[in-house]
C-alpha positions as CSV (number, residue, x, y, z in Angstrom):
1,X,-36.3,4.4,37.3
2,X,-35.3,0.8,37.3
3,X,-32.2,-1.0,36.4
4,X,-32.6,-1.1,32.4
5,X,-33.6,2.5,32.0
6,X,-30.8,3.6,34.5
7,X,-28.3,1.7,32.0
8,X,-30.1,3.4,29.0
9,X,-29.6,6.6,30.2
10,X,-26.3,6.1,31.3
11,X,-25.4,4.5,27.7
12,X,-27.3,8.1,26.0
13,X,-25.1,10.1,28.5
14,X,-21.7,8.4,27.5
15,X,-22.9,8.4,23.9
16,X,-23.9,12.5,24.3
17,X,-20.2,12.7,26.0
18,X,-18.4,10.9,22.9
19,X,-20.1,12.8,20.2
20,X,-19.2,16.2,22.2
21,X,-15.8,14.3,21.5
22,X,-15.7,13.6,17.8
23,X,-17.5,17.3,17.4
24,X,-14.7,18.7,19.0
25,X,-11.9,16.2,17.2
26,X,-13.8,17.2,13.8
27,X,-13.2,20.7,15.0
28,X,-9.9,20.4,15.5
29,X,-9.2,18.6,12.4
30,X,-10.5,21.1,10.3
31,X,-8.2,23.5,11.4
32,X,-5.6,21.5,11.1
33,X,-4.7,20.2,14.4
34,X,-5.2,17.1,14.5
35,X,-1.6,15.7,14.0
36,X,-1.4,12.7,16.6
37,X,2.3,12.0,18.3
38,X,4.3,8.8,16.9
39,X,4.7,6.2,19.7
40,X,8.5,6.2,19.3
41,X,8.9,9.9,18.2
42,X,12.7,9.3,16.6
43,X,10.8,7.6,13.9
44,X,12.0,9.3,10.7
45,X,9.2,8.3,8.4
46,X,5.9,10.9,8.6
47,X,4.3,9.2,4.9
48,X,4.1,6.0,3.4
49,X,4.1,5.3,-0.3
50,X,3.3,1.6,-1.4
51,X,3.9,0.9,-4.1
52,X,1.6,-2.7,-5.1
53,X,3.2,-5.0,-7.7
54,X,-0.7,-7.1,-7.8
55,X,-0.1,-10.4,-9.2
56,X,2.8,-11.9,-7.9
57,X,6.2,-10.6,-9.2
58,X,8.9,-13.1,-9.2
59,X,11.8,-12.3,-6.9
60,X,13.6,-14.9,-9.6
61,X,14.1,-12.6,-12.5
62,X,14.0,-9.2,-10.6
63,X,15.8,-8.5,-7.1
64,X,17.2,-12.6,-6.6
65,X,18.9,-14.5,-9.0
66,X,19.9,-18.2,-8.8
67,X,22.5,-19.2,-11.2
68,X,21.9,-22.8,-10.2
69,X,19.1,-22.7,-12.8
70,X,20.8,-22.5,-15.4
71,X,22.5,-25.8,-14.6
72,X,18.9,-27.3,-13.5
73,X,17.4,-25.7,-16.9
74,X,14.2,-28.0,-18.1
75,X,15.0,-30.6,-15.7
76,X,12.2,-32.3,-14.0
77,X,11.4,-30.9,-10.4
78,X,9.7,-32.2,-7.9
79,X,7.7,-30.2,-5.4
80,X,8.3,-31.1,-1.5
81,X,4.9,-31.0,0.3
82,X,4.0,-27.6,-1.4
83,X,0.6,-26.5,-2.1
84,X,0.0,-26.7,-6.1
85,X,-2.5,-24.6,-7.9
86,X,-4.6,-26.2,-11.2
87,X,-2.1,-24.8,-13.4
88,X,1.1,-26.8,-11.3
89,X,-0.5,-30.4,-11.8
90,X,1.7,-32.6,-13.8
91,X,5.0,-32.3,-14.5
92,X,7.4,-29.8,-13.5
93,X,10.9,-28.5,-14.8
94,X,13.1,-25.5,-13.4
95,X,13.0,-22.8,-15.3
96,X,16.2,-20.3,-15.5
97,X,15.3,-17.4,-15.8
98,X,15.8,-15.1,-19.1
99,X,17.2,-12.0,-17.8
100,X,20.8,-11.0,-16.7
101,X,21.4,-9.5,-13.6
102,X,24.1,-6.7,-12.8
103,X,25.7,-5.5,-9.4
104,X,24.5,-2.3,-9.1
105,X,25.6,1.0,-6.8
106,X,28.0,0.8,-4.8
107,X,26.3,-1.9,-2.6
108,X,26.5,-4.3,-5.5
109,X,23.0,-4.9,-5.2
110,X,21.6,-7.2,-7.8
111,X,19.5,-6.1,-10.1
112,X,17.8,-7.7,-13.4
113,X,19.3,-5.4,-16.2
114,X,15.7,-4.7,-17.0
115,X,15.5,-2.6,-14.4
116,X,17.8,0.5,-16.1
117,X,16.3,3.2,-14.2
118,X,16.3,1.2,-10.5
119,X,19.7,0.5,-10.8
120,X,20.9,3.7,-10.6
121,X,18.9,4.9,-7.1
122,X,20.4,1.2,-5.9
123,X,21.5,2.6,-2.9
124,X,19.1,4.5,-1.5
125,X,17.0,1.0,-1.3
126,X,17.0,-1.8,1.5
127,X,16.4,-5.1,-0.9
128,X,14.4,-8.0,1.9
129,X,14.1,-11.5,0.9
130,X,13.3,-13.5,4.1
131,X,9.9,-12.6,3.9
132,X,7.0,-15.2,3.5
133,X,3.0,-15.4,3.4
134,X,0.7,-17.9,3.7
135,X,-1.6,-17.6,0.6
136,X,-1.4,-18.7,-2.8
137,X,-4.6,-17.6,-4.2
138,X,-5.0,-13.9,-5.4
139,X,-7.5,-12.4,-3.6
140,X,-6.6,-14.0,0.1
141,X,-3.0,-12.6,-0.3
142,X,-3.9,-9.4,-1.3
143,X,-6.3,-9.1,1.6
144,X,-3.3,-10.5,3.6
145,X,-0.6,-8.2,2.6
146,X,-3.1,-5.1,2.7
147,X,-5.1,-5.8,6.1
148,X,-3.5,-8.3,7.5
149,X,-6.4,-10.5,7.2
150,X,-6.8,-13.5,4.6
151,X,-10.6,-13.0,4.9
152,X,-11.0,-9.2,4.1
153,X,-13.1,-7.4,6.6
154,X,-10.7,-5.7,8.3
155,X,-9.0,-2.3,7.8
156,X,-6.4,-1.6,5.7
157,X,-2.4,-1.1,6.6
158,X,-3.3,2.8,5.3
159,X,-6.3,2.8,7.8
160,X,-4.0,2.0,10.7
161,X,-1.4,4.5,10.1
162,X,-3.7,6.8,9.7
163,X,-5.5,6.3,13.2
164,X,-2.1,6.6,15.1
165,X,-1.2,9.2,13.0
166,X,-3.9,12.1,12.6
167,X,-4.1,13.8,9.5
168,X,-1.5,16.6,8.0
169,X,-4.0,18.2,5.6
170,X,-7.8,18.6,6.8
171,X,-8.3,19.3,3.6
172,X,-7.2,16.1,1.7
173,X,-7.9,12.3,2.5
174,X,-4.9,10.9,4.6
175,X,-5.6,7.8,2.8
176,X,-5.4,8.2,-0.9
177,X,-5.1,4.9,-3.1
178,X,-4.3,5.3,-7.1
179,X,-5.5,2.5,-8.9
180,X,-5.5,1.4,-12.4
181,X,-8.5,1.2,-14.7
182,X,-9.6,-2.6,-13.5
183,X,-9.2,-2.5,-9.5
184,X,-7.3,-5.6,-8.3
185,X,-8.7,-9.3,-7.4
186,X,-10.4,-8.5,-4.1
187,X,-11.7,-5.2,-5.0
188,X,-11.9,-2.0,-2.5
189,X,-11.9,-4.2,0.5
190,X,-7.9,-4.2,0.1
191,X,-8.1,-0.5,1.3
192,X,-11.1,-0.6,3.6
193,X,-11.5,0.8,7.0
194,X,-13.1,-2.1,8.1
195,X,-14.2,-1.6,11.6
196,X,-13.1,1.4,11.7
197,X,-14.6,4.5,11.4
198,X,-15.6,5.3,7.6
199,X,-12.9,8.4,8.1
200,X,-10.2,5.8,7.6
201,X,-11.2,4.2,4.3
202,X,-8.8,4.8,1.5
203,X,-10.3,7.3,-1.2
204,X,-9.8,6.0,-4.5
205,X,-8.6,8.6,-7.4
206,X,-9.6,7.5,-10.9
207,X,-7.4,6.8,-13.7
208,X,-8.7,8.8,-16.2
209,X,-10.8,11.4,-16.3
210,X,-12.0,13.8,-13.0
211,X,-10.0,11.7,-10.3
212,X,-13.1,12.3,-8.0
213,X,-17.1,12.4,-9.6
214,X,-18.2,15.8,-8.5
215,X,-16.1,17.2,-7.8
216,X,-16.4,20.3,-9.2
217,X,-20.2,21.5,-7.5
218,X,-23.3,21.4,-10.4
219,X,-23.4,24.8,-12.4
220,X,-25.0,27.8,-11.1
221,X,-24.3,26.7,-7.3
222,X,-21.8,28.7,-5.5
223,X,-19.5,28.1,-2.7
224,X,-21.8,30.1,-0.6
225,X,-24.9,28.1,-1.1
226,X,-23.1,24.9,-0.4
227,X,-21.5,26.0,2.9
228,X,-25.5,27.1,4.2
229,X,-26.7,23.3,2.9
230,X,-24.0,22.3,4.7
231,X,-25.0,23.7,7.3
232,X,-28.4,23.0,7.7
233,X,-27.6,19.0,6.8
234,X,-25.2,18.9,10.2
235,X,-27.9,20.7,11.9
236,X,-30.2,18.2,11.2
237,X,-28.1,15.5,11.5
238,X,-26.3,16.9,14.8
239,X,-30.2,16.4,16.0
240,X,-30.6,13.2,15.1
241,X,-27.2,12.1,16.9
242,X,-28.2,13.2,20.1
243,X,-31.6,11.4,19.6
244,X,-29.9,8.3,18.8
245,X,-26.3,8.7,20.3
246,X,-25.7,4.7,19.2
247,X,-25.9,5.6,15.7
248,X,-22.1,6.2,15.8
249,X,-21.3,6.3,12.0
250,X,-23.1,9.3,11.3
251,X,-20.6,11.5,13.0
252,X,-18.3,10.2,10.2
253,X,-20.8,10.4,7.7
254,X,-21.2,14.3,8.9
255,X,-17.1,14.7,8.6
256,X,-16.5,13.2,4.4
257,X,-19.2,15.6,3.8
258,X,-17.3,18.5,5.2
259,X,-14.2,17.0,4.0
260,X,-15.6,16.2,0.2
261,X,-16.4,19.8,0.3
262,X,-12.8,21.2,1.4
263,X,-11.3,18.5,-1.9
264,X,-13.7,20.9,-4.4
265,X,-10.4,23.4,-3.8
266,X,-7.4,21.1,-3.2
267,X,-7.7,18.6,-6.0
268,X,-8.1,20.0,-9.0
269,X,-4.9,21.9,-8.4
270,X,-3.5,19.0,-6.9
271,X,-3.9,16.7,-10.3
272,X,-2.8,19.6,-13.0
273,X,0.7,18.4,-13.4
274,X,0.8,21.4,-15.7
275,X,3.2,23.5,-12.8
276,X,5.3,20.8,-13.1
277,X,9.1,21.2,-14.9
278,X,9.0,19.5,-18.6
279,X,12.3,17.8,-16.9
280,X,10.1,16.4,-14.1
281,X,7.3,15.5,-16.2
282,X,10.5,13.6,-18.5
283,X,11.9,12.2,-15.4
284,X,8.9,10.4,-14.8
285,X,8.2,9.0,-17.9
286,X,5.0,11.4,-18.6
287,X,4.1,11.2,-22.4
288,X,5.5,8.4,-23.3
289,X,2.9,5.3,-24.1
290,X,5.0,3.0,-21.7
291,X,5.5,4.8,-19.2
292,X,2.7,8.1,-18.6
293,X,0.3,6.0,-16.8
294,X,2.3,4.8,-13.9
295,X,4.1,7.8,-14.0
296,X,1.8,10.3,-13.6
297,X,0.0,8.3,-10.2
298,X,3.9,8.5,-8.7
299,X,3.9,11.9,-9.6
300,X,0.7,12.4,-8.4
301,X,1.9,10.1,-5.3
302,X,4.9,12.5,-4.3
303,X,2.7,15.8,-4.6
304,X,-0.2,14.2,-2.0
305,X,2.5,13.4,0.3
306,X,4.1,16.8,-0.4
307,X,0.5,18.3,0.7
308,X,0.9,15.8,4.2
309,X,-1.2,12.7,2.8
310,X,0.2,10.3,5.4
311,X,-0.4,6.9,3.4
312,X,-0.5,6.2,-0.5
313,X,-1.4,3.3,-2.5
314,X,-0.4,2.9,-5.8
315,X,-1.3,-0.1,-8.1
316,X,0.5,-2.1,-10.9
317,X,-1.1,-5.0,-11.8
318,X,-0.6,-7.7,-13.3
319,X,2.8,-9.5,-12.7
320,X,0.7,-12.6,-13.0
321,X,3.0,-14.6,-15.5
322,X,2.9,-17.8,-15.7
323,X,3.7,-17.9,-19.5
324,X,6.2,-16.2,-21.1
325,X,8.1,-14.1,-18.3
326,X,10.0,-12.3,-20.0
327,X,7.6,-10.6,-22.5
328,X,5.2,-10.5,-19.7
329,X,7.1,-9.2,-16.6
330,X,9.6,-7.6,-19.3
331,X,6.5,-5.4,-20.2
332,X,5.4,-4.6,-16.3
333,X,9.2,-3.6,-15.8
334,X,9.2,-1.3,-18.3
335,X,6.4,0.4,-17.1
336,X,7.0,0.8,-13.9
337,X,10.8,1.3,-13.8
338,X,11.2,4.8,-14.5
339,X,8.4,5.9,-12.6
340,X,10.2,4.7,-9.5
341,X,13.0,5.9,-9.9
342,X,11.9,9.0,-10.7
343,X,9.7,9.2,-7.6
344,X,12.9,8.5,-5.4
345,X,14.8,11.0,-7.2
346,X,12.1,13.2,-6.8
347,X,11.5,13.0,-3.2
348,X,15.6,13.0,-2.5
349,X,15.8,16.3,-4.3
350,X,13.4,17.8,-2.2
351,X,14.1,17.1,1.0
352,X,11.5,14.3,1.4
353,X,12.8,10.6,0.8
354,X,13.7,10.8,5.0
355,X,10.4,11.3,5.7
356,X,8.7,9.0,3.1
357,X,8.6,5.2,3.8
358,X,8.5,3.8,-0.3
359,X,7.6,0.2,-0.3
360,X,7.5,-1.9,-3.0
361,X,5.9,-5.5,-2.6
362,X,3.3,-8.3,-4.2
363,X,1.3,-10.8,-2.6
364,X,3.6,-13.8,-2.9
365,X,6.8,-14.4,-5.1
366,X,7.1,-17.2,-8.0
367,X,8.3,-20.8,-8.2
368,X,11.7,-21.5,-9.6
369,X,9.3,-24.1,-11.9
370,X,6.7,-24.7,-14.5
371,X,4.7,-27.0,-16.3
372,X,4.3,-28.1,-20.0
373,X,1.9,-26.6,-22.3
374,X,1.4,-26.2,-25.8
375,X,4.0,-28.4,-26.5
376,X,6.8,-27.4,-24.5
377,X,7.7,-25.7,-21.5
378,X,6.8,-22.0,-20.8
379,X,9.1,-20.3,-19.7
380,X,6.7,-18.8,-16.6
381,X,6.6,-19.5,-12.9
382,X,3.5,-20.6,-10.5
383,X,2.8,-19.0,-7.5
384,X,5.0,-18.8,-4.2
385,X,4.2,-18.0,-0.6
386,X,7.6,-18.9,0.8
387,X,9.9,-16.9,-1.2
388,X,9.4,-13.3,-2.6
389,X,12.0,-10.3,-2.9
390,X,10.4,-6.8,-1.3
391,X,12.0,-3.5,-0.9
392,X,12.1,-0.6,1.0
393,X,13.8,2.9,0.4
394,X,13.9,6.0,2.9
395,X,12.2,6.2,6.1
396,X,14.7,5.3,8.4
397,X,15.2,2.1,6.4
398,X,18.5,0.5,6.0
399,X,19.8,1.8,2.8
400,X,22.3,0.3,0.1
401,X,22.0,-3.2,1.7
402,X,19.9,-6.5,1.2
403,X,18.8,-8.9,4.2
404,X,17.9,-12.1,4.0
405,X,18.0,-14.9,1.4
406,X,16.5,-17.8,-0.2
407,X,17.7,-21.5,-0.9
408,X,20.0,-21.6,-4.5
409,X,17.1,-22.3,-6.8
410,X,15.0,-19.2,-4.9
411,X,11.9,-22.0,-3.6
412,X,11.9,-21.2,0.1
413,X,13.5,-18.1,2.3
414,X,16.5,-19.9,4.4
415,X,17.9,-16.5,6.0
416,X,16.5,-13.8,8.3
417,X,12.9,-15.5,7.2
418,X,9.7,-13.4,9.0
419,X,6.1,-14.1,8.5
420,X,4.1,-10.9,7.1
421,X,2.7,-10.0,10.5
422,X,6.3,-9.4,11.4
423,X,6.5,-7.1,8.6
424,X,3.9,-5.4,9.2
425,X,5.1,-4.5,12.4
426,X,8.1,-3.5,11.3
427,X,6.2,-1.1,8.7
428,X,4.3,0.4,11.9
429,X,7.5,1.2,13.9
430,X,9.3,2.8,10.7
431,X,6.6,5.4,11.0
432,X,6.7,5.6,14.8
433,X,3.7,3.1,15.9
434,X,3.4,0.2,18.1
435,X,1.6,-2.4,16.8
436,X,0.7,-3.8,20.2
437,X,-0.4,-0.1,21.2
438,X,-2.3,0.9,18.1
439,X,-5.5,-0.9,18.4
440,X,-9.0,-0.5,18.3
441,X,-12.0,-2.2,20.4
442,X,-14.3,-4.4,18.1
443,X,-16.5,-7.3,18.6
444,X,-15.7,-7.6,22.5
445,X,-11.5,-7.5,22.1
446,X,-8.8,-5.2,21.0
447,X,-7.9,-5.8,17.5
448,X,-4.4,-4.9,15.7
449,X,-2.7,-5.3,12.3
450,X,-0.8,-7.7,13.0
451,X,-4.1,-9.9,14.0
452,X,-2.2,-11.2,17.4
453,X,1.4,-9.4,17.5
454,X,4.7,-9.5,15.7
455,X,8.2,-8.6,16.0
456,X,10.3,-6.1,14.5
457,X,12.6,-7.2,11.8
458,X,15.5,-4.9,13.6
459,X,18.1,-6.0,10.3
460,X,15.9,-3.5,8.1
461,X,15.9,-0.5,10.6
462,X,18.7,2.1,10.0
């Protein structure tokens, strides 16, 4: 035998080795087992709801208000070596902003009075407004905030928890995103696995309709005759793996077949909100025009985390106004408001909000500016990368206070300012993982979430 066949057979035996490994992991998944131990097990926070505000909500007119507008009102502004977008050529005037704000809870925290429903669960949330990011355009800053990278490519935030996590429910994805009817700008790569294993991709539920095609089996086939072809399929294909023990993605491939068929049982019972109390289905908004759609995913969103789905996406799109704010994010408010408080009712009432991380969170906040069009000025913002207003609500988070600020006309974060990486972190160690620890080896190096480390932001921790 000489040198390069020795190394090939050594390569076949390690590969023979792992896939007696991922056999046995898949195994033990499918009974349930395999729950994987926090780094830092006083972590409170077991699930993750995030809750995606695509388009770029304006921290202005929700969570941050800047009375200095309204003295600065349609006066010119000038921009300081910031980036400007198509639509911020030209002129510029500050724009205050149309909604009133209240000090709501006892923490005073303040609120636009559109939010109605928010304001009374004001207490239970952590409001953060030192974050920033570093794109402007859509698509890079949703990649960003959801992988981590600007490019895409890499593997989702849900993906990540998810590996240091193990799975609660062999029988439902521990990924489960819950988008609307047009996905947002970047598409499915914002809840990819990326490098890793196809396992860790988020599963997409549809909006309307059968959340998953097929997922009932085709007439006349039973549960019987789909376990044998099962059977036979991971037969075959257990063959071919130790023929070709490189061809790693087929043990995954063999694992969302066994797992698509376990969902045939879970999710149709899963989605019939039917069980639910008529004063649930009211708390959430459920049958009324405004409100049913983004109602019924949190819903939806508290019973998978309720069944052990560790991480869940939900989409609200678009908060892109840069005309007319307060129809336009008036509208989105109104959508989503009572939906989520609702959800954090929902998930205090039973036992769960301690051990549910909700985040709520855009791509970038908006500019305390805008330009003339159509004869005047519009009362809408531009985009923002160094000032935004996010939130967080149980989980170990720190409740009923808000960290951070931004300057007085809400253009740049001045206090307790972090970069998203550091956010990220933080996000990790909420649910008990270190970001420096949970890693995975691709293209010759250890690669992370936070691309290259972070640190914790400590002032949002309990």
């Amino acid at each position: 035998m000489d040198r390069r066949e020795f190394l090939y057979g050594l390569n076949a035996s390690l590969g023979s080795i792992a896939m007696t490994a991922m056999l046995a992991a898949d195994d033990a998944r499918a009974q349930g087992r395999e729950v994987k131990q926090p780094h830092f097990p006083d972590a409170k926070a077991k699930h993750c709801i995030f809750l995606y505000m695509e388009g770029g909500p304006s921290h202005i007119d929700t969570f941050d208000p800047k009375p200095k507008l309204k003295e600065l009102h349609e006066q010119e502004f000038q921009r300081k070596g910031q980036q400007q977008s198509a639509m911020s050529s030209g002129k510029r005037y500050f724009v205050q902003s149309p909604f009133e704000f209240q000090k709501a809870g006892e923490s005073g925290a303040d609120i636009s009075t559109a939010w109605s429903h928010l304001a009374g669960v004001a207490d239970d949330i952590c409001f953060y407004r030192g974050l920033q990011v570093t794109s402007v355009n859509h698509p890079a800053a949703n990649y960003h905030v959801n992988t981590g990278n600007r490019f895409g490519g890499d593997p989702a935030i849900g993906s990540w928890v998810n590996l240091g996590l193990g799975t609660e429910n062999s029988d439902l994805p521990g990924f489960v995103v819950l988008p609307e009817l047009s996905f947002p700008q970047g598409g499915p790569a914002n809840w990819s696995n990326g490098f890793l294993p196809t396992d860790y991709q988020g599963t997409a539920f549809r909006p309307e309709g059968s959340p998953l095609l097929d997922i009932a089996p085709p007439r006349g086939v039973t549960r019987r005759q789909q376990r044998r072809n099962l059977d036979l399929l991971a037969k075959f294909n257990t063959r071919h793996q130790d023929a070709h023990p490189q061809h790693g993605q087929l043990a995954a491939r063999m694992n969302n077949y066994e797992l698509a068929f376990r969902m045939q049982t879970q999710v149709p019972e899963l989605v019939n909100i039917d069980d639910e109390t008529q004063a649930t289905r009211d708390m959430y908004g459920i049958d009324n025009p405004k409100t049913d759609n983004f109602g019924r995913r949190c819903l939806l969103a508290r019973k998978l985390v309720e069944k052990g789905t560790r991480f869940v996406q939900v989409f609200a799109s678009t908060w892109d106004s840069h005309d007319y704010i307060l129809r336009a994010h008036g509208s989105m408010i109104e959508r989503v408001d009572q939906p989520i408080a609702a959800l954090i009712k929902d998930l205090k009432q039973r036992g769960l909000l301690d051990e549910t991380l909700i985040v709520w969170m855009g791509e970038f906040g908006r500019t305390p500016d805008n330009g003339i069009r159509g004869g005047g000025v519009r009362y809408g913002r531009d985009h923002n990368p160094n000032a935004m207003a996010v939130w967080l609500a149980g989980g170990g988070v720190r409740a009923g206070h808000t960290i951070g600020a931004t300057d007085e006309v809400g253009m740049e974060a001045v206090d307790v300012v972090h970069p998203l990486r550091d956010f990220h972190v933080t996000l990790l160690r909420l649910l008990g993982l270190d970001d420096n620890r949970l890693t995975y080896f691709h293209a010759g190096r250890y690669k992370q979430l936070s691309q290259f480390g972070g640190e914790v932001i400590d002032d949002l921790i309990a």
